[in-house]
C-alpha positions as CSV (number, residue, x, y, z in Angstrom):
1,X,-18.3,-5.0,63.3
2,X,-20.6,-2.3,64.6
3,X,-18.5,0.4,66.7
4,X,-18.9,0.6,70.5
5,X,-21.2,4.0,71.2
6,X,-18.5,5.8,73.1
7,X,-15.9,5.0,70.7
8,X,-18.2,7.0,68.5
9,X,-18.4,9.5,71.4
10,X,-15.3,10.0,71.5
11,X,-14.3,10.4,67.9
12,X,-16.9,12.8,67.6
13,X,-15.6,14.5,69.9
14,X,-12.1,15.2,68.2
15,X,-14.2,16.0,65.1
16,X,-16.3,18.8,66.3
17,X,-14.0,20.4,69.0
18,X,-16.5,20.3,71.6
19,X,-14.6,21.2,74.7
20,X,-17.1,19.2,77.3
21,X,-17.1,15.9,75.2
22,X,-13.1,16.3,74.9
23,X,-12.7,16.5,78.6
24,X,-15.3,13.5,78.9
25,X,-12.9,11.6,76.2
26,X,-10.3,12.6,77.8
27,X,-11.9,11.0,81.5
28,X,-13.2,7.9,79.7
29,X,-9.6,7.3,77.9
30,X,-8.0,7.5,81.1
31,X,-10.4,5.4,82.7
32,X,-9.8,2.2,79.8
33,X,-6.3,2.8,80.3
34,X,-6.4,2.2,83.8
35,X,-8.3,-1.2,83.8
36,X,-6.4,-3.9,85.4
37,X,-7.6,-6.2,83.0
38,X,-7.4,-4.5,80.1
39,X,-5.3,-6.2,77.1
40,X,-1.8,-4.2,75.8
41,X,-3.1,-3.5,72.4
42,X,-6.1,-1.6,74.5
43,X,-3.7,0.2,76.4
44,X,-2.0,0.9,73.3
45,X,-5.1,2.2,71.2
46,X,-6.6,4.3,74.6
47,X,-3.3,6.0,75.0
48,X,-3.2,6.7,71.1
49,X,-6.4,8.3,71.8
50,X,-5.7,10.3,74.1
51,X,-3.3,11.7,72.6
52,X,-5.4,13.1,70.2
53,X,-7.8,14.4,72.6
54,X,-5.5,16.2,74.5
55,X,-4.0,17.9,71.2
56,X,-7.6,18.3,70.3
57,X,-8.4,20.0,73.7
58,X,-4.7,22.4,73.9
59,X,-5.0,25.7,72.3
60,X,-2.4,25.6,69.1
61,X,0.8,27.1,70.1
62,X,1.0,30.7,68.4
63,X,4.6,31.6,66.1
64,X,6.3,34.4,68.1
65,X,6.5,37.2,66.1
66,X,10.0,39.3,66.2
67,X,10.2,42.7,65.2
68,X,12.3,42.7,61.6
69,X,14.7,45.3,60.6
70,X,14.3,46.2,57.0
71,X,17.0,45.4,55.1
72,X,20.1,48.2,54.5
73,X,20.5,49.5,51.2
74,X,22.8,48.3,49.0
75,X,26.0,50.6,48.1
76,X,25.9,52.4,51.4
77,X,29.1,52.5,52.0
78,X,31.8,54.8,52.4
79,X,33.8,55.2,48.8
80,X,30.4,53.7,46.9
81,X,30.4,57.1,45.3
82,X,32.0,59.5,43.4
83,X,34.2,62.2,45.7
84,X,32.7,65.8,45.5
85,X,35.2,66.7,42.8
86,X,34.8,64.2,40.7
87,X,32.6,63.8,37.2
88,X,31.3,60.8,36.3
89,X,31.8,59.0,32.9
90,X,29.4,56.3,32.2
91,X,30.5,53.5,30.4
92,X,29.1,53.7,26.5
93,X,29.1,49.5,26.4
94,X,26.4,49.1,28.8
């Protein structure tokens, strides 16, 4: 079965990102969705496509970005260390 030319249009239209076709999609959608006489799976497969026009047509939503603290050292704490009179011994085992 040969597919209708606006159909085409339409898909096109989603493939390339062309911002005037998408808004005409996005008229012509509307417009077989709002045929009295039009059949529910019709509806259904209009609305579907519109959809994807208008998530075609809106800008991605960008990640915020928060400002990161870099990570605290580990052993910062207070008695991590020796005291100021103290020698260390290191362990002969390790």
């Amino acid at each position: 079965m040969a597919v209708p030319s606006e159909v085409k249009r339409v898909e096109t239209a989603i493939a390339n990102r062309n911002v005037k076709e998408l808004e005409w999609s996005l008229w012509y959608c509307r417009m077989r969705v709002s045929i009295p006489s039009a059949r529910p799976a019709d509806v259904k497969y209009w609305r579907a496509v519109e959809e994807k026009v208008q998530e075609t047509l809106a800008p991605p939503a960008e990640e915020k970005q928060y400002a990161s603290k870099r990570k605290k050292k580990a052993n910062r704490g207070l008695g991590m260390g020796p005291l100021p009179g103290e020698t260390v011994v290191e362990d002969p085992t390790e």
